[in-house]
N, CA, C and O of each residue as an XYZ file, in Angstrom:
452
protein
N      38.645     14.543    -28.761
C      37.492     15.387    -29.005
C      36.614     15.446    -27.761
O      36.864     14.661    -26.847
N      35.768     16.172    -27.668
C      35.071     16.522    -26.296
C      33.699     15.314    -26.421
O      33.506     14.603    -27.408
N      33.043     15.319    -25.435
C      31.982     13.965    -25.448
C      30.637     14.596    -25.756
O      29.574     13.983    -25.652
N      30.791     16.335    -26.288
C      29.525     16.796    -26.628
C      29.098     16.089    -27.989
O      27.916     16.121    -28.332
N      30.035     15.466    -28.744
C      29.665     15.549    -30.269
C      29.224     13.697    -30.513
O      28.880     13.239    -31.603
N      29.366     12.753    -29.028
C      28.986     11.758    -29.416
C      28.154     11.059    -28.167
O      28.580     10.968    -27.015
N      27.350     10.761    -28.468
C      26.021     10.460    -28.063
C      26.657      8.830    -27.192
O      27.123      7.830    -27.738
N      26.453      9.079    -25.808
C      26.706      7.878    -25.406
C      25.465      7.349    -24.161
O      25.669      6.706    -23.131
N      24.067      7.931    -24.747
C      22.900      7.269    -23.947
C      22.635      8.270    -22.448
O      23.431      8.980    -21.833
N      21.369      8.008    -22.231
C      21.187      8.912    -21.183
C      21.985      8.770    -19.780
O      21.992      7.791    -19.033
N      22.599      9.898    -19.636
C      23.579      9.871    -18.140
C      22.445     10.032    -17.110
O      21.855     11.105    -17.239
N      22.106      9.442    -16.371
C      21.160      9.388    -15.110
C      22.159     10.034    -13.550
O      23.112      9.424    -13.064
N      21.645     11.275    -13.069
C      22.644     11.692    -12.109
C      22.770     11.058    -10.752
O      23.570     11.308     -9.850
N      21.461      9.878    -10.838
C      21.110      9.319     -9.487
C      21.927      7.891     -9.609
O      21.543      6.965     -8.894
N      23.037      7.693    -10.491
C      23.533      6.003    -10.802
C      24.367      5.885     -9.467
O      24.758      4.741     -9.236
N      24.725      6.885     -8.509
C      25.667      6.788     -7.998
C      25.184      5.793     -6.385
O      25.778      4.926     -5.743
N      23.599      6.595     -6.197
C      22.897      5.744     -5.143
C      22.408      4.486     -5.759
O      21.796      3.938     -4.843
N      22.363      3.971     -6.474
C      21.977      2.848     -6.657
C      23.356      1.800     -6.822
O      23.285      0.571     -6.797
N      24.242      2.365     -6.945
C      25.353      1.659     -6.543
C      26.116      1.251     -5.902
O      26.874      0.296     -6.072
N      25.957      2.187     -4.790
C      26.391      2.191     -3.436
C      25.827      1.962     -2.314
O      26.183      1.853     -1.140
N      24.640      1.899     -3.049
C      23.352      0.892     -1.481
C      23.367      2.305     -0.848
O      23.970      2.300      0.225
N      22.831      3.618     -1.239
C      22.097      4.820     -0.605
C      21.276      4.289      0.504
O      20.194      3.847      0.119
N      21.490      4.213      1.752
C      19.836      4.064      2.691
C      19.499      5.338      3.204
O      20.266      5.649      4.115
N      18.636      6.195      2.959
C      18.425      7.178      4.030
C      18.309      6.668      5.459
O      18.852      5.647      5.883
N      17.275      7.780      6.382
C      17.282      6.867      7.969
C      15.436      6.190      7.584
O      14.719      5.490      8.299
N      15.273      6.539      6.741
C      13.673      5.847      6.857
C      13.320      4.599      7.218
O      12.161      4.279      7.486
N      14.344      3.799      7.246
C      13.904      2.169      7.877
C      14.881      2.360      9.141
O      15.751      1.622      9.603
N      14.495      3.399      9.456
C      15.565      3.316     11.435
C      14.395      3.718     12.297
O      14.683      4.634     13.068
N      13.132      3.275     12.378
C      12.818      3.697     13.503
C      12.729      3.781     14.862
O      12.063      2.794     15.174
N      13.015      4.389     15.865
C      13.486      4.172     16.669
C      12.512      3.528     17.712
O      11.353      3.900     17.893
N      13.213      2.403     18.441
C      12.646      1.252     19.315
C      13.290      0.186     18.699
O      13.874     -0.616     19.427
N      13.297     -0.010     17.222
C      13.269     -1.337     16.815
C      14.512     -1.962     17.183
O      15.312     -1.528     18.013
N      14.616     -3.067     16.468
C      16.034     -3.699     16.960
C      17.333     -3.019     16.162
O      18.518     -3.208     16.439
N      16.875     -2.298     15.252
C      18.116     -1.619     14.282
C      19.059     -0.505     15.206
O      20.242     -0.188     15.326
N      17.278     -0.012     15.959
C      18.160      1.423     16.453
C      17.031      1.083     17.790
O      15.803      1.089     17.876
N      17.984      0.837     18.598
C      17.236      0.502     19.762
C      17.426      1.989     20.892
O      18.510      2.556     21.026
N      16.163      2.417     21.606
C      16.310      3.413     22.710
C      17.131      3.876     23.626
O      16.991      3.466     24.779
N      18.040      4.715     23.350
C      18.934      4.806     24.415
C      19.103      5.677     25.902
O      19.682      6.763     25.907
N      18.474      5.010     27.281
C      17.834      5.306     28.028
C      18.792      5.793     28.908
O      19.893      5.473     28.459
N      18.937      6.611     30.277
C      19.454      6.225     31.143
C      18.359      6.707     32.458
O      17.308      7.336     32.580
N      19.291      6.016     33.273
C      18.150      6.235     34.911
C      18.574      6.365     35.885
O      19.768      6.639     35.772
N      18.205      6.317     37.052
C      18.784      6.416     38.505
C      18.995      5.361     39.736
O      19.668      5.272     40.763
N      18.112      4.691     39.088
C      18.256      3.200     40.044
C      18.161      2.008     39.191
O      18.286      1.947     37.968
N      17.824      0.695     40.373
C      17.487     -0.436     39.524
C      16.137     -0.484     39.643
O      15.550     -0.691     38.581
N      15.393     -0.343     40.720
C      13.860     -0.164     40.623
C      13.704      0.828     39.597
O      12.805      0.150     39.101
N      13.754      1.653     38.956
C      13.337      2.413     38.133
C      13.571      1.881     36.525
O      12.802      2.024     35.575
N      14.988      1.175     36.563
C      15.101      0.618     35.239
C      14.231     -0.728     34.900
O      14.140     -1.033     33.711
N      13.514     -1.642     35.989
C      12.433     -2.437     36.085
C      11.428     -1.868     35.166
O      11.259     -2.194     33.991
N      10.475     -0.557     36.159
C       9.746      0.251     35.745
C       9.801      0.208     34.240
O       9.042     -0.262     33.393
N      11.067      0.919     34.178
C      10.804      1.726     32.355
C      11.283      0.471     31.366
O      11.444      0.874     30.213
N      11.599     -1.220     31.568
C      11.835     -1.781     31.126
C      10.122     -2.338     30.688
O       9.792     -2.705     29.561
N       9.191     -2.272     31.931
C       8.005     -3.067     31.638
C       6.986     -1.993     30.637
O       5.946     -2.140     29.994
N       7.962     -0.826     30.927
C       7.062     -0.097     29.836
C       7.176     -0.349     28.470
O       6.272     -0.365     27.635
N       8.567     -0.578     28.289
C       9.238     -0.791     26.653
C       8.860     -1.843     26.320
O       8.531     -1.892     25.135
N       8.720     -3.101     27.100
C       7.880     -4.612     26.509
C       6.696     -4.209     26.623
O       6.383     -4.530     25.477
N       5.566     -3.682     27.119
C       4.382     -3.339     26.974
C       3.873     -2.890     25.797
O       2.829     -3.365     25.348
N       4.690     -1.741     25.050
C       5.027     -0.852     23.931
C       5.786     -1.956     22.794
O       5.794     -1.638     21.605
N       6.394     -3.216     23.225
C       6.991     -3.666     21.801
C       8.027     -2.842     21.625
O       7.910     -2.585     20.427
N       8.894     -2.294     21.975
C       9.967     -1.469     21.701
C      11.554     -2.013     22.700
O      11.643     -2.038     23.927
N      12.473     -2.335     21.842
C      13.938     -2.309     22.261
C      14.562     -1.053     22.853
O      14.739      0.027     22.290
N      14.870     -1.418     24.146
C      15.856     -0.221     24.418
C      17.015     -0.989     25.560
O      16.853     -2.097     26.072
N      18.036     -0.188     25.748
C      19.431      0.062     26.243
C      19.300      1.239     27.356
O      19.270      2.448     27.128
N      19.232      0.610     28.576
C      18.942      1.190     30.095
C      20.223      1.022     30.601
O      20.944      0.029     30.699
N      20.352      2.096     30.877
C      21.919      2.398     31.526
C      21.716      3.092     33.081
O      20.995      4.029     33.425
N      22.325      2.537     33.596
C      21.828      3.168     35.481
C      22.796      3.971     35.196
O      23.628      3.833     34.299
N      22.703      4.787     35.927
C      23.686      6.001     36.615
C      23.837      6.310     38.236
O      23.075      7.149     38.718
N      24.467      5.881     38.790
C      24.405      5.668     40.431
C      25.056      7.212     41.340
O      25.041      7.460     42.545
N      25.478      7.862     40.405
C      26.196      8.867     40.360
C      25.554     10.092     41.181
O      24.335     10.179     41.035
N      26.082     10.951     41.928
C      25.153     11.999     42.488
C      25.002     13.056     41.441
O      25.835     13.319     40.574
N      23.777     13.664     41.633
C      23.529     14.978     40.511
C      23.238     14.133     39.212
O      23.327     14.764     38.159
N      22.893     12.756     39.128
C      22.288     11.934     37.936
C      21.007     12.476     37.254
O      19.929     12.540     37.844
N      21.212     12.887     35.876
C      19.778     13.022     35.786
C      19.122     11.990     35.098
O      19.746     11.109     34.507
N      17.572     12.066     35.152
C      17.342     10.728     34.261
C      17.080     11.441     32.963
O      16.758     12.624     32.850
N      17.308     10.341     31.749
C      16.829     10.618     30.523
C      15.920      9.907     29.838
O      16.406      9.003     29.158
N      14.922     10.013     29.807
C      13.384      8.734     29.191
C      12.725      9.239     28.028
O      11.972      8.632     27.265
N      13.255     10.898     27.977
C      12.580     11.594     26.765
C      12.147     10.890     25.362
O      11.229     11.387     24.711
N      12.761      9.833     24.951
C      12.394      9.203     23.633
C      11.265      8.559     23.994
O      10.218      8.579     23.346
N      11.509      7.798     25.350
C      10.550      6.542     25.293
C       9.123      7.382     25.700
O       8.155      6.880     25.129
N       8.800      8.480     26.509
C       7.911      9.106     26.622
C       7.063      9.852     25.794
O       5.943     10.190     26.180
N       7.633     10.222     24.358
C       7.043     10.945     23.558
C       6.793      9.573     22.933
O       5.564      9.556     23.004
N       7.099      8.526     22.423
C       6.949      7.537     21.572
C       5.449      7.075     22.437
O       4.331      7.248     21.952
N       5.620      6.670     23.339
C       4.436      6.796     24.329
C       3.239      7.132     24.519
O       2.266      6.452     24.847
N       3.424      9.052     24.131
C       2.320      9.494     24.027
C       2.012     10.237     22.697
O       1.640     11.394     22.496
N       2.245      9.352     21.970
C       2.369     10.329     20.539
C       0.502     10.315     20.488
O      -0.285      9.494     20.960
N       0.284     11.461     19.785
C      -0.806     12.028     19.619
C      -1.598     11.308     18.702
O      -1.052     10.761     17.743
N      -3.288     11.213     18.941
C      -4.131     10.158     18.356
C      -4.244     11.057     17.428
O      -3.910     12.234     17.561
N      -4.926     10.340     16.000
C      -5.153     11.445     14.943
C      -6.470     11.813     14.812
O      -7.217     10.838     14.745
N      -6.970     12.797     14.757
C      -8.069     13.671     15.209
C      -8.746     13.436     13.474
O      -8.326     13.522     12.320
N     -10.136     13.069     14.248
C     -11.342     13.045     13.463
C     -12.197     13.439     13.400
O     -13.116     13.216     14.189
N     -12.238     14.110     12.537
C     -13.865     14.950     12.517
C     -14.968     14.665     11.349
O     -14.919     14.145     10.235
N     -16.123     15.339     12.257
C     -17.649     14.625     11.501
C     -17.323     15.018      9.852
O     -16.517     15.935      9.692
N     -17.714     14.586      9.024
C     -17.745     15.693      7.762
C     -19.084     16.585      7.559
O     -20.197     16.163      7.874
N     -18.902     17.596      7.114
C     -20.327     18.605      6.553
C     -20.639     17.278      6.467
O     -20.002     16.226      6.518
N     -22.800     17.876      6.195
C     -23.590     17.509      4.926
C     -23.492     18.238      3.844
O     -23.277     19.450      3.806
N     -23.647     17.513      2.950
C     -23.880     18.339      1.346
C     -24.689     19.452      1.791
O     -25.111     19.741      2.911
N     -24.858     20.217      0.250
C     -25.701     21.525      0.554
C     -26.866     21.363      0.261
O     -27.647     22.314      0.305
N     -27.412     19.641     -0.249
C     -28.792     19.339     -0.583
C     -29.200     18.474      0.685
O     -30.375     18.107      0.693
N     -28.419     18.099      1.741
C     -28.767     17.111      2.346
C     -29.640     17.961      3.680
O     -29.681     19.160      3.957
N     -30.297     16.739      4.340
C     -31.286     17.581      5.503
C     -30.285     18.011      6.047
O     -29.152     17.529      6.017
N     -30.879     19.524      6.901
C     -29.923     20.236      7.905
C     -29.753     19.091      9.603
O     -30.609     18.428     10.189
N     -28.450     19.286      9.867
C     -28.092     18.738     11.239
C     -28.858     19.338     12.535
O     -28.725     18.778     13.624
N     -29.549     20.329     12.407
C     -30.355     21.261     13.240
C     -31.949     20.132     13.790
O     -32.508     20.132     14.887
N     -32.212     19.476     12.811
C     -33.513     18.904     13.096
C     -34.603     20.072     12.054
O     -35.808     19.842     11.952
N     -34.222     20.773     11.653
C     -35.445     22.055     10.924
C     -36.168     21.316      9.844
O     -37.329     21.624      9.573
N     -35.608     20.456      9.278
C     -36.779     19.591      8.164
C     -35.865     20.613      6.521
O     -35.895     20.079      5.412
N     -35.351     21.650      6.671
C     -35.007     22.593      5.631
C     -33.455     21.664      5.142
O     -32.811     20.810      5.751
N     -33.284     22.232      3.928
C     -31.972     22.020      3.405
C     -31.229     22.618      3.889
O     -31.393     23.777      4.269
N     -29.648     21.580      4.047
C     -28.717     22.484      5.182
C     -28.178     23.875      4.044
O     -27.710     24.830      4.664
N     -28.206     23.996      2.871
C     -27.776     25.412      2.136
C     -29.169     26.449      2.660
O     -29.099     27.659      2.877
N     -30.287     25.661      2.767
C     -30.914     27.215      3.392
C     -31.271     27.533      4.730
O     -31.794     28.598      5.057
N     -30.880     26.255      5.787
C     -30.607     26.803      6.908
C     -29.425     27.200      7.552
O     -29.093     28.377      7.688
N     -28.700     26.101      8.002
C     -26.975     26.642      8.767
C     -26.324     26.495      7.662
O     -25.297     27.008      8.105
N     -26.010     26.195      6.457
C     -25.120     26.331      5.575
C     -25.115     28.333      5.241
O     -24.343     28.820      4.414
């Protein structure tokens, strides 16, 4: 007989990740020791350089020279990780009962509001 006519408890469609140890990449961020930076460069003075940057930063990486002519360098990860952008804060309004920011003595709804 077909399995419409007997009730065998709720089928959950997600049993399959919990069984198989699903990881997305969310615990890979990159630097750490999981997934360490993968650099390359042009000299050994330079791999110094971008080494004291990565201990400065707390970050693992894998510096590979390239001695090769027409070498290019590649640092792009470690540079954006670097300068990743501060998060921008701003003042909040005053209420529409509170004194105006102007100095006028008036409520900010009946002056700059």
């Amino acid at each position: 007989m077909s399995d419409k006519f007997f009730f065998k408890g709720r089928q959950d469609a997600r049993q399959k990740h919990i069984k198989y140890g699903y990881e997305g990449k969310l615990y890979n961020k990159p630097g750490s020791k999981k997934s360490p930076l993968q650099l390359i460069v042009t000299s050994e003075t330079r791999k110094a350089e971008v080494t004291k940057l990565a201990t400065e930063a707390q970050m693992y990486v894998d510096i590979t020279v390239d001695l090769s002519e027409g070498a290019v360098e590649s640092i792009a990860e470690l540079t954006t990780l670097l300068n990743k952008a501060e998060t921008v804060k701003v003042d909040k309004l005053p209420g529409r009962n509170d004194p105006c920011v102007c100095g006028s003595g008036q409520k900010y709804k009946k002056c700059c509001g």
